[in-house]
N, C-alpha and C positions, 0 to 999 in steps of 0.2 A: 958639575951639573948632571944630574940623573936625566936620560931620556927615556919615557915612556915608549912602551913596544904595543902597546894596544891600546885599542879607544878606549874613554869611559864606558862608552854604549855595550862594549862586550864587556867590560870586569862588572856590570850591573847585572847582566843578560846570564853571566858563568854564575855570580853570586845568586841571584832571584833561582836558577835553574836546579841549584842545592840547598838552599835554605826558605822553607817555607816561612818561617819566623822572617824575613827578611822582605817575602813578597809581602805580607802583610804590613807588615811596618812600611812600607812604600806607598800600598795605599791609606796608611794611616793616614802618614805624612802630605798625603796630594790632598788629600778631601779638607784635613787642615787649613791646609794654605788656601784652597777655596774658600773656604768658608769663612777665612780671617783675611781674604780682599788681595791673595796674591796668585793672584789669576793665570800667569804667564810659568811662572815655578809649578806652580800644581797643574797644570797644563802638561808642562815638560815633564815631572814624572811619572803622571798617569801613561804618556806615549812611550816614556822608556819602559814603564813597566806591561805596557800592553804587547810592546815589541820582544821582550823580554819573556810573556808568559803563553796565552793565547795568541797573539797573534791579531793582526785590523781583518784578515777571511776571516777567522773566526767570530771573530766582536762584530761583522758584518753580519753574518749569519745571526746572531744571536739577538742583534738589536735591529733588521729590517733595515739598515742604513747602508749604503751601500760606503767599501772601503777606503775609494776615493776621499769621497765625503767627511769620513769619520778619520782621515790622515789630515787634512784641512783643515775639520774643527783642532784637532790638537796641534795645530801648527803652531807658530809665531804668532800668523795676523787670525788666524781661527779666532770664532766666538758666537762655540756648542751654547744653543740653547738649552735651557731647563729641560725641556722633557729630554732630547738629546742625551743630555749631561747624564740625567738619573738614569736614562734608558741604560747606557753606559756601565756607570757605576753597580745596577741592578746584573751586570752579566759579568765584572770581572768579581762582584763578589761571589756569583754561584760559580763561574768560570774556579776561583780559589778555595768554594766550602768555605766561606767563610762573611760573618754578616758584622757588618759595622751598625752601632749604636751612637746615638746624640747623649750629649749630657751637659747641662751646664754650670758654668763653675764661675767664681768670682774671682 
């Protein structure tokens, strides 16, 4: 049996920290699951990827919410309001240069 010598939370943090392909795909992946009703995963790695990139100071700063607060919302029992949410999503996309589109598909 293999044991592990590091967290996930760091082999995400080293990975997101080299590959921007990789940050992105992460918030692909979170707003996904938001939006398709799995609230708790897309939760989880919007925090690993905030933790991972910017930072809750900075995402404080950016979204007038104080850090506390926006570590909560992304908790386990967290549950970020809509404006919240967008306010969010609206700074780790400028936070990354980079803008996510809707599209729907069958």
């Amino acid at each position: 049996m293999m044991v592990l010598t590091r967290s996930f939370r760091e082999i995400v943090a080293e990975r997101a920290a080299r590959e921007p392909e990789f940050r992105e795909a992460l918030l692909e992946e979170a707003v996904s699951l938001l939006v398709t009703g799995d609230v708790q995963t897309g939760k989880a790695m919007l925090r690993d990827l905030i933790n991972a990139t910017m930072g809750f100071e900075a995402l404080a700063r950016a979204t007038g919410t104080p850090s506390k607060s926006l570590m909560r919302m992304f908790g386990p029992k967290g549950n970020p309001t809509a404006n919240k949410l967008f306010a969010v999503l609206q700074a780790v996309q400028k936070s990354e240069g980079i803008e996510l589109t809707v599209s729907a598909a069958r």
